[in-house]
MMTF fields as JSON, N, C-alpha, C and O atoms, coordinates in Angstrom:
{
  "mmtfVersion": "1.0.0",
  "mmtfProducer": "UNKNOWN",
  "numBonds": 407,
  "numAtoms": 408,
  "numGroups": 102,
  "numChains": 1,
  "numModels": 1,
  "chainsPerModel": [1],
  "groupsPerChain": [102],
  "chainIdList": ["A"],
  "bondAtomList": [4, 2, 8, 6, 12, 10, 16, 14, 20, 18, 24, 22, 28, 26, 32, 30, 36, 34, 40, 38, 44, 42, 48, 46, 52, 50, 56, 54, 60, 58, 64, 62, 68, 66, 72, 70, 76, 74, 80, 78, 84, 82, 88, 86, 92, 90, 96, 94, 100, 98, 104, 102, 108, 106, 112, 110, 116, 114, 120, 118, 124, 122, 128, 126, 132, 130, 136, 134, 140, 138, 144, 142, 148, 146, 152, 150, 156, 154, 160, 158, 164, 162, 168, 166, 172, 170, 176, 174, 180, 178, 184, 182, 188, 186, 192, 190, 196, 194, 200, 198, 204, 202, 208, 206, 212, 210, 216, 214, 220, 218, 224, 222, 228, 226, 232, 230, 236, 234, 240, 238, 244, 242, 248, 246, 252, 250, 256, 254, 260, 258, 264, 262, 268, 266, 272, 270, 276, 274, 280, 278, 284, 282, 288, 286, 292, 290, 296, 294, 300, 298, 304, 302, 308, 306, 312, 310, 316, 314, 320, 318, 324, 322, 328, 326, 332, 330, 336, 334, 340, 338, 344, 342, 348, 346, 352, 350, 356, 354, 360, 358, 364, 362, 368, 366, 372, 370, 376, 374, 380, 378, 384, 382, 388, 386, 392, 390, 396, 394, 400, 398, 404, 402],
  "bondOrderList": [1, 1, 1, 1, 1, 1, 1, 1, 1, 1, 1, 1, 1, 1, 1, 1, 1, 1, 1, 1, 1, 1, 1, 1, 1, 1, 1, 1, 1, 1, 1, 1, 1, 1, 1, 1, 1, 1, 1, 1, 1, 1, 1, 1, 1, 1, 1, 1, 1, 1, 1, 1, 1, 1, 1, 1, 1, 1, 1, 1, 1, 1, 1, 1, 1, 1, 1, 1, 1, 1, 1, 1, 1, 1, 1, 1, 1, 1, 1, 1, 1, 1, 1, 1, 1, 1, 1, 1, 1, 1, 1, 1, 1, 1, 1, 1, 1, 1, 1, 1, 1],
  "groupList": [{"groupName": "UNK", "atomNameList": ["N", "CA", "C", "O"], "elementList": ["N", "C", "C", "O"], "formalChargeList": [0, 0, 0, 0], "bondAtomList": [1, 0, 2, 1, 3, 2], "bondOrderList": [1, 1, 2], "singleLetterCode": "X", "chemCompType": "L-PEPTIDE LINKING"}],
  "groupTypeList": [0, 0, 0, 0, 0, 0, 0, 0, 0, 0, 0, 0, 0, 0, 0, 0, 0, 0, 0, 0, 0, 0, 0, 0, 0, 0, 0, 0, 0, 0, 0, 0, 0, 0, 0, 0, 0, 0, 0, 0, 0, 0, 0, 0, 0, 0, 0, 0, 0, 0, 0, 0, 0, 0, 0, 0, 0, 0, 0, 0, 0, 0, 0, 0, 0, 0, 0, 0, 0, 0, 0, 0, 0, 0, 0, 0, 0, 0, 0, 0, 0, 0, 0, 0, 0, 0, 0, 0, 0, 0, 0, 0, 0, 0, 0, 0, 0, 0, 0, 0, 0, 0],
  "groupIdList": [1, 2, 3, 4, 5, 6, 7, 8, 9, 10, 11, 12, 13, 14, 15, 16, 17, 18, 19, 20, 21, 22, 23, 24, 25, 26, 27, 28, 29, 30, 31, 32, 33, 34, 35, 36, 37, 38, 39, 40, 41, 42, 43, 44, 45, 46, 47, 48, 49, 50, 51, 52, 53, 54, 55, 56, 57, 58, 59, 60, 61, 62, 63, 64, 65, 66, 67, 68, 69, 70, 71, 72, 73, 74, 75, 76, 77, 78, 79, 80, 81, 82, 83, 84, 85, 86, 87, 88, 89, 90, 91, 92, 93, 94, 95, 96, 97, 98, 99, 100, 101, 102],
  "secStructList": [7, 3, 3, 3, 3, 3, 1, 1, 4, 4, 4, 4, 1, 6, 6, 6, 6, 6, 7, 6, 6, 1, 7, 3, 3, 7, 7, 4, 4, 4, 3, 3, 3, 7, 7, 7, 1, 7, 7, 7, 1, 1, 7, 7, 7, 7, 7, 3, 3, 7, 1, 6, 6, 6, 1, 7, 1, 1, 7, 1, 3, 3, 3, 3, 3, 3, 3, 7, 3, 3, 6, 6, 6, 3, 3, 7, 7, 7, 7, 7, 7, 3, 3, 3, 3, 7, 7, 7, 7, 7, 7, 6, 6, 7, 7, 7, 7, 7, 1, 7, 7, 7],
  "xCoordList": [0.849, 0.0, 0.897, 1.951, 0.424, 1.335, 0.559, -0.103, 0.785, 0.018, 0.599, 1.415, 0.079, 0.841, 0.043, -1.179, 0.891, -0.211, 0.851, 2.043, -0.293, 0.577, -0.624, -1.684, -0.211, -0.66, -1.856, -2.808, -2.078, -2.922, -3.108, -2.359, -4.069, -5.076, -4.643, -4.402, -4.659, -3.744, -2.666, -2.444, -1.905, -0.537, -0.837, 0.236, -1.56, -1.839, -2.863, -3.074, -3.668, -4.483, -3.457, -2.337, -4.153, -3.458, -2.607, -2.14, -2.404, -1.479, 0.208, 1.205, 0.252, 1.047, 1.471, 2.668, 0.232, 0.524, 2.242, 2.866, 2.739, 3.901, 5.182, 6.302, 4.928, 5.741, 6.339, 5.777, 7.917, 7.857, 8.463, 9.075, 8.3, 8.7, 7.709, 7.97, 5.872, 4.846, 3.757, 2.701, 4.758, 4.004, 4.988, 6.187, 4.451, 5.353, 4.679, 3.473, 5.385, 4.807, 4.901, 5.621, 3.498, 3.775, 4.448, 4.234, 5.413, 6.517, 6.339, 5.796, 6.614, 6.597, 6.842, 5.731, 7.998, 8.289, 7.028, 6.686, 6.4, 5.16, 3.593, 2.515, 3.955, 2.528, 3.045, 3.925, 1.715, 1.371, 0.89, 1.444, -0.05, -0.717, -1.441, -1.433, -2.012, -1.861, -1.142, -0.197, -1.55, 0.068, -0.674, -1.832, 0.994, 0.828, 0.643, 0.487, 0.71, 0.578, -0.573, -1.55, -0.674, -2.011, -2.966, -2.789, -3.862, -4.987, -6.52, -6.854, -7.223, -8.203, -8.631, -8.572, -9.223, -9.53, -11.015, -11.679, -11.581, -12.508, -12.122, -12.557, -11.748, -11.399, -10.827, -9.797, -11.646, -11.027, -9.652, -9.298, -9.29, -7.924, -7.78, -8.251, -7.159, -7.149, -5.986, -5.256, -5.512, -3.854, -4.077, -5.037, -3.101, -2.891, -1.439, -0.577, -1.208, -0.2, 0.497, -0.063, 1.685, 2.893, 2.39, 2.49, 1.819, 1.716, 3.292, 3.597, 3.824, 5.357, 6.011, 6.588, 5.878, 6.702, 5.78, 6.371, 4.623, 3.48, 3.085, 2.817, 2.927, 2.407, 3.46, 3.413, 4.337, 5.936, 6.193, 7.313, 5.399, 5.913, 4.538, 3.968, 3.707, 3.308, 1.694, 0.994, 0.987, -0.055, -0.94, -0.707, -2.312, -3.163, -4.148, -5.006, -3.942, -4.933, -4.057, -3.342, -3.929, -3.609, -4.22, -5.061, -3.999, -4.288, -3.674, -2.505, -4.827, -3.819, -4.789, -6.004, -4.072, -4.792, -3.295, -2.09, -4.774, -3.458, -3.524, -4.402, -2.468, -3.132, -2.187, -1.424, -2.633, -2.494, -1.759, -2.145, -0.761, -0.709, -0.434, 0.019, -0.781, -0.753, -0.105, -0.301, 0.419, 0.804, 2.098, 3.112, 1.722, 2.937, 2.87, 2.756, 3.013, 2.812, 2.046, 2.312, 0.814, -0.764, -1.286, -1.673, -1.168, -1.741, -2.865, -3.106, -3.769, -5.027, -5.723, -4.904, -6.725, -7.151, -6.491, -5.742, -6.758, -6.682, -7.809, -9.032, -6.992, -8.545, -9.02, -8.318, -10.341, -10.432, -9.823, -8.916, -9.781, -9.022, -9.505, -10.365, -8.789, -9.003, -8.474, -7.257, -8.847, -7.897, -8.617, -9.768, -7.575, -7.415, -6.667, -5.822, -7.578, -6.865, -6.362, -6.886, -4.941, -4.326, -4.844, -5.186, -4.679, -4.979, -3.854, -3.689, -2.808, -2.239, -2.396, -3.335, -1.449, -1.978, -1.496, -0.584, -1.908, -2.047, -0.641, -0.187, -0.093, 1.102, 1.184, 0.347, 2.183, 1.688, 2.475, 2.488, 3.009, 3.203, 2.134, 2.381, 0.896, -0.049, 0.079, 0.808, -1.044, -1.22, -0.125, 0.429, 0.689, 1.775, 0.986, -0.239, 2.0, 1.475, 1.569, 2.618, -0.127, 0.33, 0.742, 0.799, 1.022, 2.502, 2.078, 3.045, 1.129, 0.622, -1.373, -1.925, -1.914, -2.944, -2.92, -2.191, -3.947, -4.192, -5.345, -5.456],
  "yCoordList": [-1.163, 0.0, 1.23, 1.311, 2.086, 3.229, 4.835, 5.217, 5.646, 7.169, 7.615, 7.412, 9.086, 10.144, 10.979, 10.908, 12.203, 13.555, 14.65, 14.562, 16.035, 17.0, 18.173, 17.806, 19.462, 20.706, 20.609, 20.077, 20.885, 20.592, 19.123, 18.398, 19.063, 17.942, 17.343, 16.2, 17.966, 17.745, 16.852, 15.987, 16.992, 16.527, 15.123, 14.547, 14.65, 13.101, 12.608, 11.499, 12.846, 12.22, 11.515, 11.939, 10.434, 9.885, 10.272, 9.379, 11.897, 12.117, 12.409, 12.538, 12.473, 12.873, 11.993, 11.859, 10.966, 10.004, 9.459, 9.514, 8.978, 8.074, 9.272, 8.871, 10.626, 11.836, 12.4, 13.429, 11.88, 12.443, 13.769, 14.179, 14.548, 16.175, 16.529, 17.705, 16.441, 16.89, 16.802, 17.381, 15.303, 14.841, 13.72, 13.55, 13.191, 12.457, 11.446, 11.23, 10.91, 9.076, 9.478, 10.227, 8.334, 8.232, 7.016, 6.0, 7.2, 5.995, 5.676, 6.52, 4.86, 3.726, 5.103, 5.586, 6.086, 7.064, 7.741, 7.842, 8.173, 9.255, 8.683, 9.274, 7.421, 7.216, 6.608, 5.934, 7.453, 7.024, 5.937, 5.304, 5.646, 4.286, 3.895, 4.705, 2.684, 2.121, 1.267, 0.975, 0.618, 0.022, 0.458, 0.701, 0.442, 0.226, -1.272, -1.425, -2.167, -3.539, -3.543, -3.088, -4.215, -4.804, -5.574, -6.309, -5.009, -5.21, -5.74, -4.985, -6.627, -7.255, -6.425, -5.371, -6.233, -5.956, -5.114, -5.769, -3.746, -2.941, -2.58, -1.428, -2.666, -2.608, -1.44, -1.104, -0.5, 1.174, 1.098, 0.197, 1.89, 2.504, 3.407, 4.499, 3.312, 4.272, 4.409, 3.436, 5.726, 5.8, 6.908, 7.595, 7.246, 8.616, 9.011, 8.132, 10.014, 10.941, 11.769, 12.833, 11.587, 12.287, 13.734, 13.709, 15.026, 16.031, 16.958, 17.834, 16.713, 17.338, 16.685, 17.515, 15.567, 15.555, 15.425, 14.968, 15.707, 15.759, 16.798, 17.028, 18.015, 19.39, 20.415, 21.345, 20.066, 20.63, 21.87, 22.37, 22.41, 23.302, 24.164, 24.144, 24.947, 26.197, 25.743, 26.739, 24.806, 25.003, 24.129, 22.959, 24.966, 24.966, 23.365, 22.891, 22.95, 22.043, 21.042, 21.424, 19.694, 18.658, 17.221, 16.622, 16.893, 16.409, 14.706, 14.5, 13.36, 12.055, 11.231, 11.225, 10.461, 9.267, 8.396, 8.602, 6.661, 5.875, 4.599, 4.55, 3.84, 2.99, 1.714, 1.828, 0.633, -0.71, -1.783, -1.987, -2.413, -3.443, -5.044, -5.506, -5.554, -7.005, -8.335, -8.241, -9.143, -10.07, -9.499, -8.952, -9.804, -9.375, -8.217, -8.004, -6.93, -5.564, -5.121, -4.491, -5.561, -5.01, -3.507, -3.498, -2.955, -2.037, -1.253, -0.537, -1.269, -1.194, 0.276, 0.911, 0.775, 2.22, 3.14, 2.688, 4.287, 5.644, 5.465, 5.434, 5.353, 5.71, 7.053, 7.776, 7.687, 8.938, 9.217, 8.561, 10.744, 12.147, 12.737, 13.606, 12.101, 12.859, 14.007, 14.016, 14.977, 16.36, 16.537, 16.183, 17.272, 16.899, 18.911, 19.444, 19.44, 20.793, 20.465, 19.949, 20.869, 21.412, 22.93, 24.066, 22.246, 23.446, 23.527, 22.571, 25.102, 25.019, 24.786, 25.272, 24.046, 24.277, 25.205, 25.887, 25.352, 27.089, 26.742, 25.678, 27.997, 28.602, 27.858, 28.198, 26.662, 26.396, 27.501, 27.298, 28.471, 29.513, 30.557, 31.718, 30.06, 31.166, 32.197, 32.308, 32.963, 34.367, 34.949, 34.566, 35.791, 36.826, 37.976, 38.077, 38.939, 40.162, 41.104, 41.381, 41.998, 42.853, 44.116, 44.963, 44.316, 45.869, 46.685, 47.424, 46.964, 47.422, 48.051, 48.586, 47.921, 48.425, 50.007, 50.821, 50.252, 51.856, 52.565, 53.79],
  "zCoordList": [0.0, 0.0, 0.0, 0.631, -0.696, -0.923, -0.952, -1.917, 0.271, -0.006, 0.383, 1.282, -0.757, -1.106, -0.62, -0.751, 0.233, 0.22, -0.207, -0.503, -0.102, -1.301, -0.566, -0.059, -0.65, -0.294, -1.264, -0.692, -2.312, -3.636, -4.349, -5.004, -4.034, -4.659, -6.354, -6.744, -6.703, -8.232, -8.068, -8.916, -6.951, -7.33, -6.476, -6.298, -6.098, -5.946, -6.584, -6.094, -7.471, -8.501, -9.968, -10.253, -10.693, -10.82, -12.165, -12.872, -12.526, -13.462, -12.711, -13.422, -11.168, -10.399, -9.728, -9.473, -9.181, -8.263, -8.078, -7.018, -9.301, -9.12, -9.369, -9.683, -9.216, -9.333, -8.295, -7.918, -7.299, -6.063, -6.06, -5.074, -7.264, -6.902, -6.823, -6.568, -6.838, -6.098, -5.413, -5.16, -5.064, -3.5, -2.315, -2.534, -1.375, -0.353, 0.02, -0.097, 0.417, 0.425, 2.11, 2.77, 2.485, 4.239, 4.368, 3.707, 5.406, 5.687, 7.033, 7.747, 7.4, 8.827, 9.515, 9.733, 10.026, 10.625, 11.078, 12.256, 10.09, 10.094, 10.84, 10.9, 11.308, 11.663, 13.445, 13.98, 13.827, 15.185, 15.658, 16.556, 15.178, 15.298, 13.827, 12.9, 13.722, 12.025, 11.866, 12.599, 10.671, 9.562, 8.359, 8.019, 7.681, 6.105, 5.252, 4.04, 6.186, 5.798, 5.248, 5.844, 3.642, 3.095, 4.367, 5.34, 3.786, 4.254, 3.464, 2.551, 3.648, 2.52, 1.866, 2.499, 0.515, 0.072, 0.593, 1.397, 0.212, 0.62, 1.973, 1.934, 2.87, 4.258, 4.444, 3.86, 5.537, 5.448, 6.495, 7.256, 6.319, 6.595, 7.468, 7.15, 8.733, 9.887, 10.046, 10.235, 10.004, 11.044, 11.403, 11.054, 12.237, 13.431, 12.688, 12.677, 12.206, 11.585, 12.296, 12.56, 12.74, 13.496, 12.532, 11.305, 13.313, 12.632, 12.773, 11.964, 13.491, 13.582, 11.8, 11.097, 11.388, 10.575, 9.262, 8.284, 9.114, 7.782, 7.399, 6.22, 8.807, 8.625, 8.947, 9.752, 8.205, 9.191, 7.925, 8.029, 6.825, 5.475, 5.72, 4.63, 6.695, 6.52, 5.934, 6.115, 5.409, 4.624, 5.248, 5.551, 5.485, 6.408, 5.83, 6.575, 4.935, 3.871, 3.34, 2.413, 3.755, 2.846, 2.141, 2.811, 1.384, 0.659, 0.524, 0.199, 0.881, 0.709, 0.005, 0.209, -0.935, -1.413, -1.497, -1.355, -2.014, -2.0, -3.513, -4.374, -3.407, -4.272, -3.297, -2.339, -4.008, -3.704, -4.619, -5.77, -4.098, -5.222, -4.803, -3.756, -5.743, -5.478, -6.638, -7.85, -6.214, -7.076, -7.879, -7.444, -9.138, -10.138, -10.79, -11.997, -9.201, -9.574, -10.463, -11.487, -9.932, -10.395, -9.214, -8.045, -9.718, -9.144, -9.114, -10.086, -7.934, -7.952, -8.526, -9.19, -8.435, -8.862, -7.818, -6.952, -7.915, -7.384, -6.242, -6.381, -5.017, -3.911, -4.067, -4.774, -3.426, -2.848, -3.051, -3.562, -2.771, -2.262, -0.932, -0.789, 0.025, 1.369, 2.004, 1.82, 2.669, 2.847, 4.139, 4.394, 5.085, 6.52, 6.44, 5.72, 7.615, 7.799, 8.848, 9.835, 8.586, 9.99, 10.801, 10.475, 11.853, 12.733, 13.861, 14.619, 13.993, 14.688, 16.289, 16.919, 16.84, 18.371, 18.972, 18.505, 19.864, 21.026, 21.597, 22.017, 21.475, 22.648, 23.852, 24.687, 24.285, 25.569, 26.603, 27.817, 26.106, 27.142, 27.326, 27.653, 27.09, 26.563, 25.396, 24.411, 25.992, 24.743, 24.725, 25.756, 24.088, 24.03, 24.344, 24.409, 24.551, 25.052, 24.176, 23.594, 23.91, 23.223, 22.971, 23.862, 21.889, 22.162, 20.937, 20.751, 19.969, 19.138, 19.393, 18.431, 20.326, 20.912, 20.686, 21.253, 19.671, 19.67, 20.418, 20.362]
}
């Protein structure tokens, strides 16, 4: 099993898919909980994504699909297109103080 995500949706559909200057494969590293191990056929797909090392380039919106292969490198369709916003987390030193108040 193999997915790619990418800031823009374009660049993991399947004219891009197998293109790694505009998108990134998730690797054993990047996941919290999950596997990438095949899994039966139709059977959905859950993992927890290390956001330190997936949402680590500035852009609020990403973008993952995947494909599959089996046997003598048959490779299955284009799943979905799933997109997941990041949302930063809060200051754990709190609010900053402000210095621009008119």
């Amino acid at each position: 099993m193999v997915i790619k995500y990418s800031f823009l949706a374009g660049y993991i559909g399947d004219n891009f898919f197998a293109n790694d200057e505009y998108n990134d494969e998730i690797e054993v590293d990047d996941i919290v909980s999950g596997s990438l191990l095949p899994q039966t056929p139709n059977t959905p797909i859950t993992l927890q994504l290390n956001p330190f090392e997936i949402f680590d380039d500035g852009y609020s919106e990403y973008f993952f699909s995947m494909k599959s292969v089996a046997g003598m490198n048959t490779w299955s369709d284009l799943s979905n297109i799933a997109s997941v916003v990041a949302i930063p987390a809060p200051n754990p030193n709190g609010p900053t103080t402000v210095t621009d108040l008119q």
